[in-house]
Each structure stands twice: as C-alpha cells, then as structure tokens.
C-alpha positions in Angstrom: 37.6 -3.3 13.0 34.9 -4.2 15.6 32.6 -6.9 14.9 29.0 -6.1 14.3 27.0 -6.5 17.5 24.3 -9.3 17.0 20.8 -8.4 18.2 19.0 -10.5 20.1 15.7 -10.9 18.4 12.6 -12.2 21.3 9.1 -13.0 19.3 5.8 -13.5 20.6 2.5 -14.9 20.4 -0.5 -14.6 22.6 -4.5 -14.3 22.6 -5.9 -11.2 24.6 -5.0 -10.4 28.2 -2.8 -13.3 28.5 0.4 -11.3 29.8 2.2 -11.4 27.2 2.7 -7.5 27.1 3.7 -7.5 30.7 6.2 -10.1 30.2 7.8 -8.7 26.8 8.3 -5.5 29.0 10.3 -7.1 31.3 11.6 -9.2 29.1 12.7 -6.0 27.0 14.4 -3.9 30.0 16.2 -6.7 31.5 18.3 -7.2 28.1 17.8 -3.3 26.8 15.8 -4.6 23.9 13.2 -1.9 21.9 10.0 -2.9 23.0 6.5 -3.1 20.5 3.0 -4.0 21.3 2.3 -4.8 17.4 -1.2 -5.3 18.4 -1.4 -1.1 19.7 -0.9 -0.4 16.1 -3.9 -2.1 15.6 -5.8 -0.6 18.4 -4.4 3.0 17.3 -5.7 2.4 13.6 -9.2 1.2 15.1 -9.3 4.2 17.6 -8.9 6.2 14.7 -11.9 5.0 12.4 -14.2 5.1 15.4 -13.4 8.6 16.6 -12.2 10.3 12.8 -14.3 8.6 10.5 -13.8 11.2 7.8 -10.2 11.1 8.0 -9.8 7.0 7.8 -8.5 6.2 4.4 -5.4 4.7 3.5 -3.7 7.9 2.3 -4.2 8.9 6.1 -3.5 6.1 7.6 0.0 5.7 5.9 1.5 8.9 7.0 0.3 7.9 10.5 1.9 4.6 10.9 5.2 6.2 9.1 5.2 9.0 11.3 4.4 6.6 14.4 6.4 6.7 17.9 6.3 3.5 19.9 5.1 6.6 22.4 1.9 7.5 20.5 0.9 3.7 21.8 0.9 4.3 25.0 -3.0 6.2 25.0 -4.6 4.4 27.8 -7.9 5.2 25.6 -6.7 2.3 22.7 -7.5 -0.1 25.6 -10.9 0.0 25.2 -13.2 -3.4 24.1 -14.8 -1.2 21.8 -11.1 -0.6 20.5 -10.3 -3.9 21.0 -13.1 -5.3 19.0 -12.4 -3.2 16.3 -8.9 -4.1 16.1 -9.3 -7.7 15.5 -11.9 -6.8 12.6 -8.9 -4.4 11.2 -6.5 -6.8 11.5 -7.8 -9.1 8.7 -7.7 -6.1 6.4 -4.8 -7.0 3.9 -3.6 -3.4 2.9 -4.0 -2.3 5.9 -1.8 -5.3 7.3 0.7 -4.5 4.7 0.7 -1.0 6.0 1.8 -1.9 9.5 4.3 -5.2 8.4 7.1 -2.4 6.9 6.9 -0.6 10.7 7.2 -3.5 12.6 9.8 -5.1 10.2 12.0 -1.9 10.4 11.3 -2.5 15.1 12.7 -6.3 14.7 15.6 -5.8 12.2 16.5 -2.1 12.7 16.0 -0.9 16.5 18.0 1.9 17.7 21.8 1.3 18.1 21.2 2.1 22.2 19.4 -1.4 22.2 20.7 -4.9 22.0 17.8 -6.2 20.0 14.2 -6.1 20.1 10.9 -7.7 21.5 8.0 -8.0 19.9 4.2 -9.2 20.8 1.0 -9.8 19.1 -0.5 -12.6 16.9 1.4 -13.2 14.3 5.2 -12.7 15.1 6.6 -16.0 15.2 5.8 -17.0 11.8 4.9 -13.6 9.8 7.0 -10.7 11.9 10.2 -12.3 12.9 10.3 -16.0 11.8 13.8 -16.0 12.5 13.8 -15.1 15.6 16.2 -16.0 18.2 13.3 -17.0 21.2 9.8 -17.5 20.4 7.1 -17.8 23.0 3.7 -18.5 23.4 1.9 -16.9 26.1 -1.4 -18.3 27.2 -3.6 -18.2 30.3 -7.1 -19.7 31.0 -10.3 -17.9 29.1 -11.7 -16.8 33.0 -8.4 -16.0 34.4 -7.7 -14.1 31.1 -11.1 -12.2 31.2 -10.7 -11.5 34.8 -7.4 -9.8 34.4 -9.0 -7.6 31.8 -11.3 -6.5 33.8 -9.4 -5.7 36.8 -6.9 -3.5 34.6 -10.4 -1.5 33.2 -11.6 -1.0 36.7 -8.2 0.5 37.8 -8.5 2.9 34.4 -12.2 3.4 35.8 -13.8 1.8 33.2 -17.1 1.2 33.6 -17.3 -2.7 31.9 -18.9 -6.3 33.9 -16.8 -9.4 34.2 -19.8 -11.1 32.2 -19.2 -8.3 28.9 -15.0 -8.7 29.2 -15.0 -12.5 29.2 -17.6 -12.2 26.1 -15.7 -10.0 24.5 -12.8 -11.6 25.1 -14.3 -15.0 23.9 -15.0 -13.3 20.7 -11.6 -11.9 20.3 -10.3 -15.4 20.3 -12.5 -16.4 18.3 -11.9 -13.7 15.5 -7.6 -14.3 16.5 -7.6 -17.3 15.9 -9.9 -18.3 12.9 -9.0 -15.4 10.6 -8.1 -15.9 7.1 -5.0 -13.1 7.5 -2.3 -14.0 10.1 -4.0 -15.9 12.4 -3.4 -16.6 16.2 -1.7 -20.3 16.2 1.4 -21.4 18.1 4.3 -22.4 15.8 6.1 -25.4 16.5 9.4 -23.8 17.6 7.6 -21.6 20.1 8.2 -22.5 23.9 4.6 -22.6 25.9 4.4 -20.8 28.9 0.8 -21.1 30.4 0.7 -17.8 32.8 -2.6 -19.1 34.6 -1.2 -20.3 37.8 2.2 -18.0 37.9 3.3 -14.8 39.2 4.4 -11.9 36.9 8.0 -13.0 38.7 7.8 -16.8 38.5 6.7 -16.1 34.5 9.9 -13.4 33.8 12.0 -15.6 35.3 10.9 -19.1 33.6 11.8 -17.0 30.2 14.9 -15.4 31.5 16.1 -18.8 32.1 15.6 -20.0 28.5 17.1 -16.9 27.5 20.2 -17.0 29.5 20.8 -20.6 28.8 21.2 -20.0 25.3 23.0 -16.6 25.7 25.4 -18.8 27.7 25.5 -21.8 25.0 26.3 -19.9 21.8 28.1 -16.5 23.2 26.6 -13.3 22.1 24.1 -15.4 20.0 
C-alpha cells in the first residue's frame, strides 16, 4: 500500500499591493501547489453588492461562494479601489467571513489530487486559515513603494486613478487591515519577514524558495 502523499501547505500574510499575490503564484507553480487569492473572494463579494444590490443577501451569496471557481477570480474588474475599499469593510462582517472560511478551508486541506499542496494569501492565513501550516510568510513593502505599484498595475488596466488617491486609499486599507475587530492583519510569530521594497520579483521568489527547499531537504517529503 502507498503511503499518503503529504501536501505541502505555504500560508501568507500581507497588507495591499505588497507582492504577495505575485510571489504566492510563483511560489505555487514552482512546487504545483493550488493557488488562492483569499482576499478575491472578498473583492468578488464586494463587486457584487456594488453592482447587484438587489441580489446581495446571504442566501445569494452562499450559493456563489459554493459554486465558486478559483477562475471566477480572475475578473480584472474586482481590482478596482472602489472594490477594494469595499472589501476590507466586508471583511469584518462575521457571517459573511464564516461564509468564505469553509471554501478556503476545503483550498488548504483538500486541493485537487494533481497538486502537491496548496498556497494561500490574504490577511488572516497564518493564524485563522492554515495555522498549521508548513511555511508562513509575511510579505511587506514600504506604504509609497506599495501605492506606487498599485498604481502602475491600474494604469496598465487603463484605469483612470492619481498616485495621490492609490496611496490614500491604500493608507486606509491598512488602516481598516490591520485595526479590525474580525481577523485582523498582524504578523504571527512563526512567520518569516520578507520586506519586498528593495527586491526584484526574482531576488524575492528565490529568498522563499530557499527557505522552502531547505526544509524540504531537512525532513524529506515534509
């Protein structure tokens, strides 16, 4: 009899526009692991009371989030600050948390057999999502550097949006993130720190694949 495969479980934490998504996509096709933006749940559900007003309730919402594909996330309209705005405010809505915490659960614990594990990114993975976790990171980056990152990924999705507006916004995000009563942004003291201010996209995947690796290395398949 073949022994179970043991999934590699990456968890992280990050405040807006910090690269985290960029690095758990890398991080999630080098090793094969399922790949979630938790927070483009968020953004979805927000994106839907702003445009379907009459159809946001919780009965609706439910059979959206069970009948959610990871691909449904990829709607370059949920990147919004409008959206984004509106997704922190969602996010400290308790039922509405408890929604989305069975779906992302089922991601961490249950991907697909095709993948070795999962990767997951938002606010509150290391602690609430996937405190066991075999890596836990937490991204950060510098409010201006953040901001202006932001607003170089609107311009090329010709959004129409000023530097001054995105590093507001984004200042109010963290704000929001960080001080909520529900899940809040905070690093965990297991987390590894990886301040992506002065780094490449390279230099940052391959700080965490060495991390990863060294592990892999030190305790076999995990």
């Amino acid at each position: 009899m073949k022994n179970k495969k043991k999934l590699i479980k990456v968890a992280i934490d990050s405040p807006a526009a910090a690269g985290a998504g960029t690095l758990a996509r890398a991080v999630s096709k080098h090793y094969n692991l399922l790949y979630l933006d938790t927070g483009k749940i968020y953004r979805m559900i927000a994106f839907i009371k702003i445009n379907q007003k009459k159809k946001f309730n919780q009965k609706y919402l439910k059979t959206k989030i069970k009948n959610l594909n990871i691909k449904n996330l990829q709607n370059k309209k949920l990147l919004s600050d409008e959206v984004g705005n509106e997704a922190s405010v969602i996010a400290k809505n308790k039922k509405i948390r408890k929604l989305v915490h069975s779906f992302q659960i089922d991601c961490a614990y249950k991907p697909p057999k095709k993948f070795n594990g999962s990767c997951l990114d938002g606010r509150d993975i290391t602690y609430k999502i996937v405190p066991d976790a075999d890596f836990k990171f937490f991204i950060t980056a510098n409010l201006k550097i953040r901001a202006k990152r932001r607003f170089l990924e609107l311009k090329n999705l010709k959004k129409k949006a000023s530097f001054f507006d995105v590093l507001k916004s984004i200042k109010k995000r963290d704000k929001s993130d960080y001080n909520r009563k529900v899940s809040p942004l905070k690093k965990t003291k297991d987390s590894i720190l990886i301040n992506t201010s002065n780094l490449s996209k390279r230099a940052c995947f391959l700080k965490i694949k060495k991390i990863i690796d060294k592990k892999i290395i030190n305790n076999g398949n995990l």
